[in-house]
C-alpha positions in Angstrom: 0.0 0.0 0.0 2.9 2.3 -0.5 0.9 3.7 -3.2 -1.5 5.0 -1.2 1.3 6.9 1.0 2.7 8.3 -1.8 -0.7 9.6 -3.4 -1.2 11.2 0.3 1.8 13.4 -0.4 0.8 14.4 -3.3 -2.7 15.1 -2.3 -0.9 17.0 0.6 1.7 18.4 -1.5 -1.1 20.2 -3.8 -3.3 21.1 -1.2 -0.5 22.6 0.6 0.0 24.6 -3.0 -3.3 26.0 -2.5 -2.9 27.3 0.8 -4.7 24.9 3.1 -2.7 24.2 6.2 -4.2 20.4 6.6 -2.0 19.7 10.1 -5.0 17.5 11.8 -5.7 16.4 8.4 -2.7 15.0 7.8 -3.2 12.8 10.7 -6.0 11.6 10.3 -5.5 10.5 6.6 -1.8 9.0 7.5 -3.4 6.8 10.1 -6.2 5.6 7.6 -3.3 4.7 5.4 -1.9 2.8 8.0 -4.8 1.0 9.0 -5.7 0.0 5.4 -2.1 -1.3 5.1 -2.3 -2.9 8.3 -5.4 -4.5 6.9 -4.0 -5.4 3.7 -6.0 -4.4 1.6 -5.3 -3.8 -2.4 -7.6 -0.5 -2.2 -9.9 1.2 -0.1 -14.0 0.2 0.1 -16.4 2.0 2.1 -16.7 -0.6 4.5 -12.8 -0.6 5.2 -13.3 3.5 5.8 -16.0 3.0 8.4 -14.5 0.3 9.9 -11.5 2.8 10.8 -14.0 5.8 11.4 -15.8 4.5 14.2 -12.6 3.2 16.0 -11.8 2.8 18.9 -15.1 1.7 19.9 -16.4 4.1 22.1 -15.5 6.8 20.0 -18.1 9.9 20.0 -20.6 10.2 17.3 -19.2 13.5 16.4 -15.7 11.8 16.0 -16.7 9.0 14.1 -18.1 12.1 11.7 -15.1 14.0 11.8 -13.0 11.0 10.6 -15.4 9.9 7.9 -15.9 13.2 6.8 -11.8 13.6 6.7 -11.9 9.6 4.3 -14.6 10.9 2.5 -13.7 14.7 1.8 -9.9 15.0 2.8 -10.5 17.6 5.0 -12.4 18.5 8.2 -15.2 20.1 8.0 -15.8 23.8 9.1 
């Protein structure tokens, strides 16, 4: 899944470009990366993403949002 990590950088790379800061962003989006690799997966499914959005499991229904909305959107929302 190195791929993934280095499609992250880009993405970050331009976004960074544009003037968006992304610092918890990046975060949350490198440890999705992780946990897909960690689950070896060849891509990324919507399952997989909510799987890792509503860990650990008594994470806060406003969290789980934040880090779906983060998979989903590649930033937080506002």
């Amino acid at each position: 899944m190195n791929v993934l990590a280095n499609h992250l950088n880009s993405y970050l790379q331009l976004r960074r470009q544009l003037g968006f800061k992304l610092i918890n962003t990046e975060l949350f989006l490198r440890n999705f990366v992780r946990f897909i690799k960690e689950q070896h997966a060849s891509f990324i499914t919507t399952k997989l993403a909510f799987q890792w959005a509503t860990q650990p499991e008594n994470i806060r229904s406003r969290q789980r949002a934040v880090r779906l909305g983060i998979v989903r959107y590649g930033a937080q929302p506002n």
